[in-house]
N, C-alpha and C positions, 0 to 999 in steps of 0.2 A: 554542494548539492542540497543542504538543507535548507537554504533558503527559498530554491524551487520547491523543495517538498510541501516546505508550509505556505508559498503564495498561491500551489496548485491545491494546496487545502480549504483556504481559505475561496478561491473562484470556485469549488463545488459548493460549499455553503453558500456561497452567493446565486449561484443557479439554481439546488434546489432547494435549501434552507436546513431545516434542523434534523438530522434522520430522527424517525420513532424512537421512542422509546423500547419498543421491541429488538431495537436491533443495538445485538450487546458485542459483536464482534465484529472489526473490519480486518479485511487482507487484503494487505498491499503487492499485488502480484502484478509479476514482472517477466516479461516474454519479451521474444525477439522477432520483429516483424520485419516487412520490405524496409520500413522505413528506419529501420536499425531496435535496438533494446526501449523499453517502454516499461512504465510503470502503468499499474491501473488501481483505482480502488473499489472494491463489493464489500457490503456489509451483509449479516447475517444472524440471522434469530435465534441461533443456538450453536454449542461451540464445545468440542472435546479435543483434549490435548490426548489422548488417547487414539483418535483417529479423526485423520486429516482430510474425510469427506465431507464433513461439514463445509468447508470451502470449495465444493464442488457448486460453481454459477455458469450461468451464462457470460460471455464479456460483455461490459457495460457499451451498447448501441450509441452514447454520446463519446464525440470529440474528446470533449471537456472532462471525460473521466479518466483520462490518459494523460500522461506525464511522460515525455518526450526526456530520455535521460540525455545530462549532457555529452556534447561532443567529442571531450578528452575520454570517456567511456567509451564510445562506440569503438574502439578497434581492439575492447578488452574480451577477454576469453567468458563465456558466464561465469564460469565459478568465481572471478574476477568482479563481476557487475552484484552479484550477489552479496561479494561479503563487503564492497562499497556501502551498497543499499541494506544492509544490512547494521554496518557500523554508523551510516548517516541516522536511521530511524531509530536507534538506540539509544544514539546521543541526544536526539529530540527527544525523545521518552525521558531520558537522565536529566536534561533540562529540565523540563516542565512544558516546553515548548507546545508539544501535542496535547495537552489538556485547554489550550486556546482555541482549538481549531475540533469542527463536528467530529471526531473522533473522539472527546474529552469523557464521554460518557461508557466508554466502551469495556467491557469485563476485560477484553481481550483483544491484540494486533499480532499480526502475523505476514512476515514477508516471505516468499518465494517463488522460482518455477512453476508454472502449472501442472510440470510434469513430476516434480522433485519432490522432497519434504517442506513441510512450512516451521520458517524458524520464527520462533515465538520473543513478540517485542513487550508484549506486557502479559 
């Protein structure tokens, strides 16, 4: 799954280019729709680990900001899909990986349910 992570990183830099400067945290949030589990990515201008409204967005209105998780995923439980997505975005973070991709600038990453806690990757 990391290698999806960082090619579907890399095609939103390529549609819309470099975020602002302004924007110091992205969450990588992850819902369950018709079409099975999905990742999405929103960035955001300010950021407390204290309270997890900051990540309160809209869903991103393009295709292209969705990450269709693989297929051997879809028939996991969330809690399941979570700490996948969870242990993949970590190990990119441990890498170095995610400092290649528009995310690299970021104070702060964070994956989870919309509905859940946001567990904190950097």
């Amino acid at each position: 799954m990391k290698k999806e992570i960082l090619d579907w990183l890399q095609n939103i830099e390529k549609q819309d280019g470099t975020p602002p400067e302004q924007v110091i945290v992205f969450n990588f949030g992850l819902i369950e729709s018709d079409e099975g589990y999905k990742m999405y990515l929103v960035g955001g201008f300010e950021y407390s680990e204290e309270d997890d409204n900051w990540a309160i967005f809209d869903l991103p209105t393009k295709d292209y900001r969705y990450l269709k998780l693989p297929d051997d995923m879809q028939d996991e439980s969330w809690e399941n899909v979570l700490e996948i997505a969870e242990t993949a975005l970590k190990e990119l973070e441990k890498e170095g990986a995610l400092n290649k991709t528009l995310v690299r600038k970021a104070k702060a990453l964070t994956t989870g349910f919309d509905d859940g806690e946001l567990i904190k990757i950097r």
